[in-house]
DRENPAVO-67209 format. One record per atom (N, C-alpha, C): x, y, z negated; residue number from 1. Coordinates in pm, whole numbers. Each point is the difference from the previous one (the first is absolute). Last residue first. Layout:
residues N
((X Y Z) NUM),
...
This chain:
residues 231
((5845 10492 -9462) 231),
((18 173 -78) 231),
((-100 42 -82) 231),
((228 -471 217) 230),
((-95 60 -16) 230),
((-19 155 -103) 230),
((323 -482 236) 229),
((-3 108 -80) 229),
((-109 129 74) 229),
((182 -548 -8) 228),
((-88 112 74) 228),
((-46 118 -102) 228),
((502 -279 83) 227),
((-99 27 -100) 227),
((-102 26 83) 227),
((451 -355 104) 226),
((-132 89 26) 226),
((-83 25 -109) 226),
((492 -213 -4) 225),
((-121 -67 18) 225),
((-68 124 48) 225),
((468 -59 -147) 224),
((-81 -115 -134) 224),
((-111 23 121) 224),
((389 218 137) 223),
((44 -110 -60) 223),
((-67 -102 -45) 223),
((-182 517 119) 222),
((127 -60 41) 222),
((46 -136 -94) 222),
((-464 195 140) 221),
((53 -16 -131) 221),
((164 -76 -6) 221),
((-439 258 338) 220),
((98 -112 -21) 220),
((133 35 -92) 220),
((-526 209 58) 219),
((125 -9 18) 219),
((68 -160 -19) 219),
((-487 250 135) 218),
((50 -186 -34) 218),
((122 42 36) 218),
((-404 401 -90) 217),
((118 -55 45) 217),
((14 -130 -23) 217),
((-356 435 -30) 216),
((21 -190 -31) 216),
((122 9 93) 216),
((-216 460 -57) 215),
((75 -54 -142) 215),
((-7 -182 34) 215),
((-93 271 337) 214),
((161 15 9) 214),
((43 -85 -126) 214),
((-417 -151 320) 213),
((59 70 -121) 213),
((124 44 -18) 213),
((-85 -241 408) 212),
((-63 121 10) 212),
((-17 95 -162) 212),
((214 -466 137) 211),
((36 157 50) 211),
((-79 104 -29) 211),
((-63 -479 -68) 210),
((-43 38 -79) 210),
((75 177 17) 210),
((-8 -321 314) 209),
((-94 -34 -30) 209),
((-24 95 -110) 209),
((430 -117 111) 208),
((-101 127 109) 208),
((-131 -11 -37) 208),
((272 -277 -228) 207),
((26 153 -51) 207),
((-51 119 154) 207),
((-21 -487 -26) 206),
((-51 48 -114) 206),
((12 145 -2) 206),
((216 -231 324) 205),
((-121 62 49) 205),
((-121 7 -121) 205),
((506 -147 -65) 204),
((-44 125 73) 204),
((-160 73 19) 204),
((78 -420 -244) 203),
((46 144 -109) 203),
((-38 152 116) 203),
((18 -450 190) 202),
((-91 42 -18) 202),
((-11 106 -101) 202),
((383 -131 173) 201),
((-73 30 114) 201),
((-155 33 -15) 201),
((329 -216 -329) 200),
((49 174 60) 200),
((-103 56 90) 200),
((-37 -421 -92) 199),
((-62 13 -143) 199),
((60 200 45) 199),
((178 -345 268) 198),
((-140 21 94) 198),
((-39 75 -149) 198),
((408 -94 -88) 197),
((36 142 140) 197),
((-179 -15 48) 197),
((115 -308 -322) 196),
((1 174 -110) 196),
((34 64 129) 196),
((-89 -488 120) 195),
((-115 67 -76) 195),
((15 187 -49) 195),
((373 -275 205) 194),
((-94 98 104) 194),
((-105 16 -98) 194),
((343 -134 -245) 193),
((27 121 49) 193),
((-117 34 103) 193),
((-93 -295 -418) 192),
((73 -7 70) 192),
((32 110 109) 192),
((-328 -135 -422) 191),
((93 114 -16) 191),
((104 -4 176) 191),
((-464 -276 -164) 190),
((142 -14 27) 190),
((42 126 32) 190),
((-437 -25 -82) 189),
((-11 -163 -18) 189),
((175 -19 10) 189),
((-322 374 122) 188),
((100 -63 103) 188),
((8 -189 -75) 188),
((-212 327 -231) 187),
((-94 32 85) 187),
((96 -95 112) 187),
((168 70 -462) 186),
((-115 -36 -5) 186),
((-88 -57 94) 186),
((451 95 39) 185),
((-36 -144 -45) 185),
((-154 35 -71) 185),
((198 370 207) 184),
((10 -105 74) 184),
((-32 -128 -20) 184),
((-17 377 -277) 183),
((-137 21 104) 183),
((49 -74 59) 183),
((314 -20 -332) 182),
((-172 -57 -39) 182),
((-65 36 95) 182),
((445 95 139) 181),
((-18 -135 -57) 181),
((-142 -30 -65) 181),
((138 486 29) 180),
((-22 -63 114) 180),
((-22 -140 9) 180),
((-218 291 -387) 179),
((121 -56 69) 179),
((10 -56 110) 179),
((-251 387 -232) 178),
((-40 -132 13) 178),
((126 -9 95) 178),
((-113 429 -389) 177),
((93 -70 149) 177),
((-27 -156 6) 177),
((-367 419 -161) 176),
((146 -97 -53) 176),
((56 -76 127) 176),
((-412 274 30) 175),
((135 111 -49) 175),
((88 -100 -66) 175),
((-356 -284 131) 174),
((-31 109 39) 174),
((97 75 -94) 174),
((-157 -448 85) 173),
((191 34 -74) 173),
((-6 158 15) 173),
((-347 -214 158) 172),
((-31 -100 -71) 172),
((110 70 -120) 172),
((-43 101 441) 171),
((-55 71 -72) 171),
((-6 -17 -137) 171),
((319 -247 311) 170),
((39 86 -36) 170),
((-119 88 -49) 170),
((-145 -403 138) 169),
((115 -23 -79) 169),
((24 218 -63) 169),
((-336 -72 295) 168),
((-30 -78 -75) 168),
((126 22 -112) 168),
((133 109 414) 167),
((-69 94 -16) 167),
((-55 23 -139) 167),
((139 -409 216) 166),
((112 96 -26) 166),
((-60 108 -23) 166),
((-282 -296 116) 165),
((44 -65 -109) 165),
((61 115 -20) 165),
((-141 146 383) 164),
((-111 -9 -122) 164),
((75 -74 -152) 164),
((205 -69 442) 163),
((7 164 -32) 163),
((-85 48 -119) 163),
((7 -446 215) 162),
((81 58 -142) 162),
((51 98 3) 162),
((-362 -95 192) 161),
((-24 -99 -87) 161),
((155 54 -87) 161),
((-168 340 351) 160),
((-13 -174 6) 160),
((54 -24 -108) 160),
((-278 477 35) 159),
((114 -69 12) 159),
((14 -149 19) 159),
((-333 482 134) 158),
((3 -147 -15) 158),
((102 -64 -57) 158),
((-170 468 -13) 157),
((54 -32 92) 157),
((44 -115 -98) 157),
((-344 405 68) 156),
((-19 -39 -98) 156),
((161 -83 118) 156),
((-279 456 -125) 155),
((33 -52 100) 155),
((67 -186 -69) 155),
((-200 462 -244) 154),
((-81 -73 47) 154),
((41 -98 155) 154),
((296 196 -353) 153),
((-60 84 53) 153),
((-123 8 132) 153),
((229 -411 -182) 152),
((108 99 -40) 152),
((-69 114 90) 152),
((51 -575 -125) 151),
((-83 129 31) 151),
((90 129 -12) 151),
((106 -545 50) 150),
((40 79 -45) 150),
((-113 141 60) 150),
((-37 -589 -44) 149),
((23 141 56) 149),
((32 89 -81) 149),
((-68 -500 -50) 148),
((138 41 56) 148),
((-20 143 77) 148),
((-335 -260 -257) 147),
((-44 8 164) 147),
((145 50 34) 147),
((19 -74 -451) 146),
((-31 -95 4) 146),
((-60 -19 183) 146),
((255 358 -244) 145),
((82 -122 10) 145),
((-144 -85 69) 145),
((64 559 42) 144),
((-128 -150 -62) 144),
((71 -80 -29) 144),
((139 535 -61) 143),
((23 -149 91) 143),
((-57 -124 -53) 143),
((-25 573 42) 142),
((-44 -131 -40) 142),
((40 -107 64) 142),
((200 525 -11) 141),
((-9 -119 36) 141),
((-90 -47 -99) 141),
((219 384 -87) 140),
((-129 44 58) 140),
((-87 -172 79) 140),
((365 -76 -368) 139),
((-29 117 36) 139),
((-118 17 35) 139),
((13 -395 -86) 138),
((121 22 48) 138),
((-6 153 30) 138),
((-310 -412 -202) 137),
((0 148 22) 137),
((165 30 46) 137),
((-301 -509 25) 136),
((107 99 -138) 136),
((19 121 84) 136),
((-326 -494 -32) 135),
((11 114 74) 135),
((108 127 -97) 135),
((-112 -437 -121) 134),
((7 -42 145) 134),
((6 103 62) 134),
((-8 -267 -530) 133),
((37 146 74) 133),
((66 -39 204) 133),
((-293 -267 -399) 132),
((112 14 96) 132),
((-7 144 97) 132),
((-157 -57 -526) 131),
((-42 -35 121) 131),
((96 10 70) 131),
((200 -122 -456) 130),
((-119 83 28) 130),
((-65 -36 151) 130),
((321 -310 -226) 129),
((64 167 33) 129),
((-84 103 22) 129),
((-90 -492 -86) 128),
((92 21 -55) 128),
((17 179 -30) 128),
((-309 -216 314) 127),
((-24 -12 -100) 127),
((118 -12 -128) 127),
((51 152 482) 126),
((-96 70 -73) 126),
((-30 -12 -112) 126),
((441 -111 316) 125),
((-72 -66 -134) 125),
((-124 56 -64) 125),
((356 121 349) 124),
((-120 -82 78) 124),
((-42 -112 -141) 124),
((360 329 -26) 123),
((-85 24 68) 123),
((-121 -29 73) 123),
((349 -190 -260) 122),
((-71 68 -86) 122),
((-68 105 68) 122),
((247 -356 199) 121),
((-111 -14 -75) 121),
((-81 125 -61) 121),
((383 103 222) 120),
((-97 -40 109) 120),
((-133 -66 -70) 120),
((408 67 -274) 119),
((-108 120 58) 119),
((-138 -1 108) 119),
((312 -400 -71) 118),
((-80 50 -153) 118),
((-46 162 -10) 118),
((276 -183 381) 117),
((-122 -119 -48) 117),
((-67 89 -94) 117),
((373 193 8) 116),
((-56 31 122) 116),
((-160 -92 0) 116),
((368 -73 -334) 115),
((-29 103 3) 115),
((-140 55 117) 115),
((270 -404 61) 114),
((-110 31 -102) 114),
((-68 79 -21) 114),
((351 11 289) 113),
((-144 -37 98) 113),
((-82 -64 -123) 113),
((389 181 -130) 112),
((-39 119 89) 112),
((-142 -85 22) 112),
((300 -247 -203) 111),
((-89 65 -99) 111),
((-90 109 65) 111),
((296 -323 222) 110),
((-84 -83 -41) 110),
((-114 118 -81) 110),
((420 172 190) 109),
((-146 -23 117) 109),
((-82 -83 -93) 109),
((311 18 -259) 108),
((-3 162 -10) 108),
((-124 -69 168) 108),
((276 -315 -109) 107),
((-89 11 -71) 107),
((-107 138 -50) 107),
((171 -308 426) 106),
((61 156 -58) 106),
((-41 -5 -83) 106),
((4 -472 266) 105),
((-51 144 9) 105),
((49 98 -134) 105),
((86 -489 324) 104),
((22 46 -135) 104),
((-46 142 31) 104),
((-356 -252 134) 103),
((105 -9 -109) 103),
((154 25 115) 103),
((-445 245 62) 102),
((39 -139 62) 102),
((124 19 -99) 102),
((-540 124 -55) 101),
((111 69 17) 101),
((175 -140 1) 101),
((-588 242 61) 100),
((58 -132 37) 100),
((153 73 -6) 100),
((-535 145 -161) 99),
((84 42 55) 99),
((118 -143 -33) 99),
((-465 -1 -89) 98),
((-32 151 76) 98),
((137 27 24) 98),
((-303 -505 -17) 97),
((116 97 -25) 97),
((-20 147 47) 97),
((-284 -353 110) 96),
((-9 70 -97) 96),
((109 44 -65) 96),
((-1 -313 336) 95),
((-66 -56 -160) 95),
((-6 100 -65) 95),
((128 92 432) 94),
((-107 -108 19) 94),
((-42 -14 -92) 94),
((381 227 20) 93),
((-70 119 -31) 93),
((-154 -123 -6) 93),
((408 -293 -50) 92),
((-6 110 -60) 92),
((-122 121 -57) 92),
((111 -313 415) 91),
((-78 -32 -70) 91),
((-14 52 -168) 91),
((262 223 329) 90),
((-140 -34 76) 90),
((-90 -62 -99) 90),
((474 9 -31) 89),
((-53 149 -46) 89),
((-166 -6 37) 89),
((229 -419 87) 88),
((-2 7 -130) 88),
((-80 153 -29) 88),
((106 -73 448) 87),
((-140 -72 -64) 87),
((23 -21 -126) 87),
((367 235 202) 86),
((-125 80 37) 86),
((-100 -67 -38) 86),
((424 -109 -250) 85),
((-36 -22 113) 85),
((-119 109 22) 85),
((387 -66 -359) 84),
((-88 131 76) 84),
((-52 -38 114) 84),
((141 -248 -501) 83),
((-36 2 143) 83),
((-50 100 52) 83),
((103 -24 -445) 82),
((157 12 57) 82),
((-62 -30 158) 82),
((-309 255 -355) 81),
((13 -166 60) 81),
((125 17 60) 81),
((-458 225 -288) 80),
((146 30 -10) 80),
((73 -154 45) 80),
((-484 346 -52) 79),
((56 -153 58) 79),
((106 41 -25) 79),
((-392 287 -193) 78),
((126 0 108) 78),
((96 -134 -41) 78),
((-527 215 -167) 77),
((115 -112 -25) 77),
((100 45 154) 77),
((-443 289 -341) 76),
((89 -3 154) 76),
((96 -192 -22) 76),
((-561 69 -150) 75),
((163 12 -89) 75),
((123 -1 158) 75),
((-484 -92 68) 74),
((74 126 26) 74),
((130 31 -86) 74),
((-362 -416 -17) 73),
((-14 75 121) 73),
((133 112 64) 73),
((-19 -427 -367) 72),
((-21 174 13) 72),
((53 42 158) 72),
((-110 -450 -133) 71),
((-3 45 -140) 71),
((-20 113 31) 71),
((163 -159 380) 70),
((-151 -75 -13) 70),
((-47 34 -111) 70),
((441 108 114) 69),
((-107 54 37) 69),
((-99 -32 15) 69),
((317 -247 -222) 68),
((-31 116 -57) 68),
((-77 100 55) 68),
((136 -396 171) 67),
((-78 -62 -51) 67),
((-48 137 -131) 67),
((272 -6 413) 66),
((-119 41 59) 66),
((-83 -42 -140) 66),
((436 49 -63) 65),
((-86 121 3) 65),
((-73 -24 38) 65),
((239 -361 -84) 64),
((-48 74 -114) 64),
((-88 141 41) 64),
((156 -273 325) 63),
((-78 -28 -49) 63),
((-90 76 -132) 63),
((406 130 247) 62),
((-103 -29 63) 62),
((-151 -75 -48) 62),
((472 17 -209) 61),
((-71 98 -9) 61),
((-141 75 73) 61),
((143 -565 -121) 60),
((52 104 69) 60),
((-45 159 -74) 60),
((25 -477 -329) 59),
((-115 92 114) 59),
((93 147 42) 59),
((217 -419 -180) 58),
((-105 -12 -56) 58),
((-84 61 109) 58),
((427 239 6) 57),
((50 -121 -19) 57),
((-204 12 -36) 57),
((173 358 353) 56),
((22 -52 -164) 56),
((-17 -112 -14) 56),
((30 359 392) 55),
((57 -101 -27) 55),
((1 -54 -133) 55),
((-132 451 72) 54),
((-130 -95 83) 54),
((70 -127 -22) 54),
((-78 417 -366) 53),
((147 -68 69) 53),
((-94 -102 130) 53),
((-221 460 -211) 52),
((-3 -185 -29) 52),
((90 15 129) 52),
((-186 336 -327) 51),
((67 37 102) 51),
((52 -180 -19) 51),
((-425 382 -138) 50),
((60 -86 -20) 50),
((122 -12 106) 50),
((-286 357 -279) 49),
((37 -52 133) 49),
((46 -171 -43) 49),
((-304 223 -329) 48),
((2 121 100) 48),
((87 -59 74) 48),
((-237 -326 -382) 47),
((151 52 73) 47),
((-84 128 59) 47),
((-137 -291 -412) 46),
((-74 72 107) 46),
((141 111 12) 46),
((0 -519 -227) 45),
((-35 137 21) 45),
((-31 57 76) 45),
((-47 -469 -47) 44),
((0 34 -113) 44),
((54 129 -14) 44),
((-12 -174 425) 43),
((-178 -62 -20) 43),
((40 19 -160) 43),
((399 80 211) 42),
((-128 31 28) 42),
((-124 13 -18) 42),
((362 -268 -141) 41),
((31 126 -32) 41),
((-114 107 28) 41),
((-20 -460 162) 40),
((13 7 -106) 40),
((-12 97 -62) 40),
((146 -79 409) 39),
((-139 17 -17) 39),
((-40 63 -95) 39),
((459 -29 50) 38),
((-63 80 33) 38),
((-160 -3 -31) 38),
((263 -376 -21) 37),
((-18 65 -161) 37),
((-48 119 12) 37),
((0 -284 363) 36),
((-86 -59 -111) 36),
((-21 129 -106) 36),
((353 10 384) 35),
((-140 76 -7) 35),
((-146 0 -112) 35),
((528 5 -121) 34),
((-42 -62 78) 34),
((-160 54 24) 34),
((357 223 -309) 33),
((32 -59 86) 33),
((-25 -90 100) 33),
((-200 510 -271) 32),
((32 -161 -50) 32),
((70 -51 137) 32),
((-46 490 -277) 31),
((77 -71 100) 31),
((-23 -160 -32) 31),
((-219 563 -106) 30),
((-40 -142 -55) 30),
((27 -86 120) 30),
((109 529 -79) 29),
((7 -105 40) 29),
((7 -166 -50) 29),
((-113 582 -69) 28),
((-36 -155 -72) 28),
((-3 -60 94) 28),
((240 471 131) 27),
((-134 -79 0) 27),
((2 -139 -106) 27),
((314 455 144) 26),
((-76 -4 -126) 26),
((-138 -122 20) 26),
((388 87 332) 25),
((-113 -13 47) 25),
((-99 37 -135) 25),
((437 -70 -65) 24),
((47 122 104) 24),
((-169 2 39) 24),
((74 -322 -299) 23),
((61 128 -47) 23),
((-2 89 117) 23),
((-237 -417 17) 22),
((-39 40 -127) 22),
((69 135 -56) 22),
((119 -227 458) 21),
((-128 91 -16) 21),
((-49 21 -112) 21),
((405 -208 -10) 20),
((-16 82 76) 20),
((-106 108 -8) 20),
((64 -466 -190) 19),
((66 133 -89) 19),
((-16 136 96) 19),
((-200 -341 210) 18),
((-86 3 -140) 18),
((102 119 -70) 18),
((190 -218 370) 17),
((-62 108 26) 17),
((-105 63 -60) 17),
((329 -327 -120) 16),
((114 143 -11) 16),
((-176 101 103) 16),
((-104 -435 -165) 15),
((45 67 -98) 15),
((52 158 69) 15),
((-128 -356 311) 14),
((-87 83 -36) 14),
((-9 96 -133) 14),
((456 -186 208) 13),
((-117 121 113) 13),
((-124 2 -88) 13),
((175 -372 -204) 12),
((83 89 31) 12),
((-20 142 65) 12),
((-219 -410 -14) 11),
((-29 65 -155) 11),
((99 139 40) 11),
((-245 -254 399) 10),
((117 29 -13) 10),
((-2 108 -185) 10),
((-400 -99 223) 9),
((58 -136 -69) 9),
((126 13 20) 9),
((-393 384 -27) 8),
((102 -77 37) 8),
((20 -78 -91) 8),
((-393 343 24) 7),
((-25 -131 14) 7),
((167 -43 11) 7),
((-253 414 -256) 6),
((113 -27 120) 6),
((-34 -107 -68) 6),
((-339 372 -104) 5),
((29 -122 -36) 5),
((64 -78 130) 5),
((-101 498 -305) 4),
((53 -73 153) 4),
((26 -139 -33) 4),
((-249 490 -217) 3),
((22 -129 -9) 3),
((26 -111 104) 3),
((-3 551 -191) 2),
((-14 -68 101) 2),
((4 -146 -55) 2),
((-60 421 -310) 1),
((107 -77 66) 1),
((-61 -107 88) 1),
């Protein structure tokens, strides 16, 4: 079981989102109300995300995280703030944040871009998860993640950055369905409509890329998301 340590100072919201993600999320959420007591919490277990309120009473959420990423390098944290300015989201990714979410928000988006965080770790954890896996078989395909190429009968063809994440994501989910909402808030950072019409655009030229097997496909999964399905 996961271990999440929520920062709010609203008791209210941080109870109903502690009951939340402890049942619909199955995680150990450990909820304190100011940043002090966050520290606190911290530096006496060993979390997998965190998720800090930024307006708090004592010490901001800004602080607290830059004072947790100085402890740990890589534990995910996502900000949580009723301000959506562009230099709040700014100073956010600045301190080491890996994702920013604007109050009032969904609680169902709150768990998606957990969820999402926490794969993304577990892909880039060698010493937890074995070696980092950087190269995955796709049929007659190889695809590198780490030079973003793809091989394929000794020819070889380049992708950009998040044609590679997305690629990344869905091998990762290989014959299971990855959702539309987690490849957006993993790799987009926001589910919103032009991200899932430019996130269409690169699905497209995923699937020319990988044309030439009949057995690889990247169907689309009416309602919930995309499989890459492999024979």
């Amino acid at each position: 079981m996961k271990k999440i340590l929520l920062v709010e100072d609203d008791p209210n919201l941080g109870i109903l989102l502690q009951e939340y993600l402890q049942l619909k999320g199955k995680f150990d959420v450990v909820l304190t109300t100011d940043g002090d007591e966050g520290l606190r919490a911290f530096n006496k277990h060993k979390f997998d995300l965190c998720i800090l309120d930024v307006m708090m009473p004592k010490k901001d959420g800004f602080t607290l995280g830059k004072e947790i990423r100085a402890i740990d390098e890589h534990v995910p944290i996502i900000f949580a703030t009723a301000k959506a300015m562009m230099e709040d989201k700014a100073s956010a990714y600045n301190l080491g944040g890996d994702d920013y979410i604007t109050k009032p928000f969904r609680i169902e988006e709150l768990l998606l871009r957990i969820n999402a965080l926490l794969k993304r770790v577990a892909a880039k954890e060698p010493e937890q998860r074995g070696p980092l896996q950087t190269q995955f078989e796709i049929g007659k395909y190889t695809f590198d993640f780490t030079t973003q190429m793809i091989y394929f009968n000794g020819q070889q063809q380049k992708l950009s950055t998040k044609e590679a994440a997305l690629l990344q994501l869905l091998c990762l989910n290989k014959n299971s369905v990855l959702t539309r909402e987690e490849a957006l808030l993993s790799i987009w950072h926001d589910d919103n409509y032009f991200n899932g019409r430019s996130m269409d655009v690169f699905l497209s030229k995923l699937r020319k890329y990988l044309k030439e097997d009949p057995n690889v496909e990247i169907l689309n999964v009416h309602g919930k998301g995309y499989k890459l399905l492999v024979n």
